[in-house]
C-alpha positions in Angstrom: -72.2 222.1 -97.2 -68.2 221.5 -96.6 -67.3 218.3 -96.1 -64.2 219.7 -93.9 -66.9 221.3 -91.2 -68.0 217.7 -90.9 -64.6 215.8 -91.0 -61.8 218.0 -90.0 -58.6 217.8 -91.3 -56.9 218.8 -94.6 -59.5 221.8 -95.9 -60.7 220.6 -99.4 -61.5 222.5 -102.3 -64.5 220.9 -103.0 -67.7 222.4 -101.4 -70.8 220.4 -101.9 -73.7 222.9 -101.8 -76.4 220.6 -100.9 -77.2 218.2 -98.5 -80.3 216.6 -100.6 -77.0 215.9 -103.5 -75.6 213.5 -100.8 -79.0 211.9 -100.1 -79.7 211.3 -103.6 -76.6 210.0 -104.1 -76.7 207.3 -101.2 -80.0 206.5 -102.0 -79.5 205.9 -105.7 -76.3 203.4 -104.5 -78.2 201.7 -102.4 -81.3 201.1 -104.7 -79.1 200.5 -107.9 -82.3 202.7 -109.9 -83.4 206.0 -110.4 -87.0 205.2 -110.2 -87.2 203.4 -107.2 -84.4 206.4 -105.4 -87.4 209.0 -106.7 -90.3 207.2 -105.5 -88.2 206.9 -102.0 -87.2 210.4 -102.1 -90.4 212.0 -103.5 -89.0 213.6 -106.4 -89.3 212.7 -110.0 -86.1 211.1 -111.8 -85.6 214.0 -113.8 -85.0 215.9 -110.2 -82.9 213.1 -108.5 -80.9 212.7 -111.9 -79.8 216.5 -111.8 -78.9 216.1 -108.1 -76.2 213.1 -109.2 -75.3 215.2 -111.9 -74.4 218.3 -109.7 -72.6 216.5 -107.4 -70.3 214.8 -109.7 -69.5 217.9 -111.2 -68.4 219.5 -108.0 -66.4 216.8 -107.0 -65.5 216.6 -110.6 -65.5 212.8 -110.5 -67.5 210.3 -111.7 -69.5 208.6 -109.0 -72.2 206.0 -111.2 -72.4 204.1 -113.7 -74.6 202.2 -116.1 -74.9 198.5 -116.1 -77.0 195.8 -117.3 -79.1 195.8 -114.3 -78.9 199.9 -113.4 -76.6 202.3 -111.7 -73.5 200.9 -110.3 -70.9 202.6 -108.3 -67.3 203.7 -109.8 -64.2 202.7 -107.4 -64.4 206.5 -106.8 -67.9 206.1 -106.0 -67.3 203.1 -103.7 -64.5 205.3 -101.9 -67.2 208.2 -101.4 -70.2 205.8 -100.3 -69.0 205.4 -96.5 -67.9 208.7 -95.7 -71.5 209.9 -97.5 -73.6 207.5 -95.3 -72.0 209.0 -92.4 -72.7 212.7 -93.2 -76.4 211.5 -93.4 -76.1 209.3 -90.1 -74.3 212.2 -88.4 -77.3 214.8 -89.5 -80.0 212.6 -88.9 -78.5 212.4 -85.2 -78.2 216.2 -85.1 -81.8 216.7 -86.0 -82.7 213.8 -83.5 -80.8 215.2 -80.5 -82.1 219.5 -81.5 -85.3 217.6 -81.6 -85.6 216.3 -78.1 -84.0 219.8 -76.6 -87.1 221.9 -78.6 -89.4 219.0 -77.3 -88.4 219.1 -73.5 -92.2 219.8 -71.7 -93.0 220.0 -68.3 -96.4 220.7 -66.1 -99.6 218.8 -65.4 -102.1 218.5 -68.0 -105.6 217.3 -67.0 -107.5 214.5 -69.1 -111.1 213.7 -68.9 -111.8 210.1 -69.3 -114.8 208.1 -70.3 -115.9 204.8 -70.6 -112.9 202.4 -69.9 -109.4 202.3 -69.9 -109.0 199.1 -72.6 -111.6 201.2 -75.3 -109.9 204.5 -75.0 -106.5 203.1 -75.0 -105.1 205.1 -71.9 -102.5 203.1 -71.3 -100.6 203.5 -74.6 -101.4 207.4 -74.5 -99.9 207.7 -70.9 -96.7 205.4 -71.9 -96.1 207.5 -74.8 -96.2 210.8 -72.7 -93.8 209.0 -70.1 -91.3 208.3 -72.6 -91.4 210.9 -74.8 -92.0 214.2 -72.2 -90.7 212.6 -68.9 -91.6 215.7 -67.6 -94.9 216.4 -68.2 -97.6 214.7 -65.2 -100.6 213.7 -66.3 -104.6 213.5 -64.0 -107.5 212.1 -64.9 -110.4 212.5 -64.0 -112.9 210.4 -65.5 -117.0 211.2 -66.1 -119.6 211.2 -69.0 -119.4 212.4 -72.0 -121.6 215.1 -71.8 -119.3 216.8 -68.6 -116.0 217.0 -70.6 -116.6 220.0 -72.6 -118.0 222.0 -69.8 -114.9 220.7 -67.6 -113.2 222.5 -70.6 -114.7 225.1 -70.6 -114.3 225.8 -67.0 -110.4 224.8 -67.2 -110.6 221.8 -65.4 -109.8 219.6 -67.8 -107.2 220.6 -70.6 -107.8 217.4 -73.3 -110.9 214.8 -72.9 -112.1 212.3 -75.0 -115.5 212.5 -76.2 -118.3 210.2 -78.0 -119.5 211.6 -81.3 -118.4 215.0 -83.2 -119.0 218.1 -80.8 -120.7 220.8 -82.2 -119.8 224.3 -80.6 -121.9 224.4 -77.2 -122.9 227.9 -75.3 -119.8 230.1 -77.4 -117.6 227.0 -76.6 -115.5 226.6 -79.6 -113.6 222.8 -80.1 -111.0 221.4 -81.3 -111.5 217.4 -82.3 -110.1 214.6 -83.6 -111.8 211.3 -84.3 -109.6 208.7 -83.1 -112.3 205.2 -83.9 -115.6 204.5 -84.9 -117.6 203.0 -81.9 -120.9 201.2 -82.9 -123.7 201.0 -80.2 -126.4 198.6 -80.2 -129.8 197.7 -78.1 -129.4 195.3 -75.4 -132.2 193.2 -74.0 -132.5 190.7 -71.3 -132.1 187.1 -71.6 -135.3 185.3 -73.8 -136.3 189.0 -75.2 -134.6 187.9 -78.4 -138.1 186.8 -80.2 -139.6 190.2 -78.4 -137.0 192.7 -80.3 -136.1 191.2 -83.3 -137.3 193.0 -86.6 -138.9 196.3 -84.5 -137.2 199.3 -85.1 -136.6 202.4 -83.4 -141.0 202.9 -82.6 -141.2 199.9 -81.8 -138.8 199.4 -79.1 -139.8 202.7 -77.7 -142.5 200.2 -76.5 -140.9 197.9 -74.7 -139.6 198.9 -70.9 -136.2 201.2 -71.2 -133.6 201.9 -68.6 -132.7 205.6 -69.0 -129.5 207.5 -68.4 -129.0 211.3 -67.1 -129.1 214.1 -69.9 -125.5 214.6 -69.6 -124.6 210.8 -70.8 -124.3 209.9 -74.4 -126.1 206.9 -74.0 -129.0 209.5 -73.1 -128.3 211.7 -76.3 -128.0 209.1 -78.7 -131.3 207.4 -78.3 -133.2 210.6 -77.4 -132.3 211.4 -81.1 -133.2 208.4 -82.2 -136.8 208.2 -80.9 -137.3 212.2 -81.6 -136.2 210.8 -85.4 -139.4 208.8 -85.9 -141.6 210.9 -83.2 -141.5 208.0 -80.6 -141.3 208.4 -76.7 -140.1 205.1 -75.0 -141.5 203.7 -71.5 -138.5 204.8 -68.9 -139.1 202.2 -66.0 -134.8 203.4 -64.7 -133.0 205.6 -64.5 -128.9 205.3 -63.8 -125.6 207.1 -64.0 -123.2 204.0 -64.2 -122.6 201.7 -67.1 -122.3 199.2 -65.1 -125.6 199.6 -63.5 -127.2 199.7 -66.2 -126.1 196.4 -67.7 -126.6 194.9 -64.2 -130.6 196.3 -64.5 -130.2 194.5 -68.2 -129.1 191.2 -66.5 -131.9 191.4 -64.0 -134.7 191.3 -66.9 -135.6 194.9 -66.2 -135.6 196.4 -69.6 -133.7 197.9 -72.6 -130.8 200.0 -73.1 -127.7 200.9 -75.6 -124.2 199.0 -75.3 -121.7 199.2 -77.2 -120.9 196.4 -79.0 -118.2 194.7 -77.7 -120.3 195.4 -73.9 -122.9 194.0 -75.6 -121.2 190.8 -77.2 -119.6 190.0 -74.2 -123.3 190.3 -72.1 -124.5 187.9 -74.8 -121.7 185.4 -74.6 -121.6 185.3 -70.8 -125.6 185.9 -69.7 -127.4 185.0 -72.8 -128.4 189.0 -73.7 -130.6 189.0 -76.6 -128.9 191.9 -79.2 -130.9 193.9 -81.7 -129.1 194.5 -85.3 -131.5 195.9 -86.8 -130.6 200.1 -85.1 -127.0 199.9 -84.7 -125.6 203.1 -83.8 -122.0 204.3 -85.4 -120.6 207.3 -83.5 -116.6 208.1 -84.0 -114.3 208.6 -80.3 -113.1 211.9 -80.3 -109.8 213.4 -78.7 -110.8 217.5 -78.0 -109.6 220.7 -76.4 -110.7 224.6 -76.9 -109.8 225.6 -80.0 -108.0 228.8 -79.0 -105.7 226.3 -77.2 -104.8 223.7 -79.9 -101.6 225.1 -80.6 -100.1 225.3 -76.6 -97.3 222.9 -76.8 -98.4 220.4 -74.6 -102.1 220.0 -76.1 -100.3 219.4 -78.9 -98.2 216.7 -77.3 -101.8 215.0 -76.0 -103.6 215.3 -79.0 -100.2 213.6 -80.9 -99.9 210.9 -78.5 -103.8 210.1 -78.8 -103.4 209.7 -82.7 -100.7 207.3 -82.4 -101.9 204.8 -79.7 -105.0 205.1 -82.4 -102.5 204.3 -85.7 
């Protein structure tokens, strides 16, 4: 790299041939050490010690020096250290600014949604789409679990969040990211805490149940559950809304599967009796087809999912 493409003026006849020479150089004046410049720049000293090297010989001038408490800049080397910091402030702006033109999106990407807002954090996805691709409109359209990967597969939805790890369904093959762990737990009425405690999953199975439809994950999980020790609980409901079914809870109706902050909040506020004894750990998952991971702005959803997430 020339200096003079950077800084016109007087042409120089000193070419310095590598960028990463200027970086180890700053880095090394900054942290007084070759060890810690390495560990900052992922090399090995040996690596970042030939860089200083190099660069001193182009310039054929002497840069650092050896003190009693590391590497300390020459006067040379203090001269240099400015106009070095702002070759690296000038590229990192470069790479900022060819960043954002690559990175301009636009169109409407559809997002299924499931339980609420707060759990899947859809607020700091959406805000991170608005700032970073103004462009780009989001819809939602919110429904169980179990309908996302058909809406998928049908192209209604491109992106969705789903509860578990989806296995590929009818030729449908997923791409999926687990964003949390989500426990689930059994949730009884108010005084069935005597009733529940110390039964597992047969005998629950014999206590009244409020069901959910096929489609729901609620319905999935404890189907498994009761199929794992050959058990067949006594439906007395059926509903398609969460919040129905913690209203049918409330009313001393039967059982059913929260998740656990539902659940702790139930018990706080009404006096729900919870069951530790079958906790349920699923992870949230962020998915698309797989034959469309890579369209930019799946990629731009499945990104902005992972960081609300960090």
């Amino acid at each position: 790299m020339n200096l003079s493409k950077l800084f016109p003026g007087k042409p120089s006849s000193r070419s310095i041939n590598d960028l990463q020479h200027i970086r180890a150089f700053v880095t090394v004046a900054h942290e007084g050490s070759l060890t810690k410049a390495a560990k900052l720049l992922n090399l090995t000293q040996p690596a970042v010690s030939l860089q200083l090297k190099s660069l001193q010989d182009q310039l054929k001038l002497r840069l650092l020096v050896r003190s009693p408490r590391g590497l300390a800049l020459t006067p040379d080397g203090l001269k240099l250290l400015p106009y070095a910091e702002q070759i690296l402030e000038s590229i990192g702006s470069f790479e900022v600014a060819a960043d954002n033109l690559v990175s301009i999106l636009s169109g409407t990407v559809s997002i299924g949604t499931i339980l609420n807002p707060q759990t899947i954090r859809l607020g700091a996805i959406l805000q991170y789409m608005a700032n970073r691709y103004p462009e780009v409109r989001t819809r939602l359209r919110h429904s169980m679990t179990g309908h996302v990967i058909e809406r998928l597969a049908n192209g209604a939805l491109d992106v969705g969040f789903y509860l578990g790890t989806p296995a590929e369904s009818d030729g449908v093959e997923l791409h999926a990211v687990a964003l949390m762990p989500i426990t689930y737990c059994v949730i009884a009425p108010k005084g069935w805490q005597e009733r529940i405690n110390g039964l597992g999953w047969a005998g629950l199975a014999e206590l009244p149940w409020i069901w959910t439809p096929s489609s729901s994950m609620h319905n999935r999980l404890l189907t498994s559950a009761f199929d794992s020790v050959g058990a067949k609980p006594q439906v007395v409901a059926e509903v398609d809304l969460e919040a129905s079914m913690i209203e049918l809870v409330r009313a001393g109706v039967g059982l059913s599967l929260a998740r656990e902050s539902v659940a702790i909040d139930e018990a706080q506020k009404y006096g729900a009796a919870i069951s530790r004894e079958v906790p349920i750990e699923i992870p949230l998952s962020f998915i698309s087809l797989a034959r469309r991971r890579e369209e930019p702005l799946i990629e731009a959803m499945f990104y902005a999912a992972q960081m609300a997430f960090a």
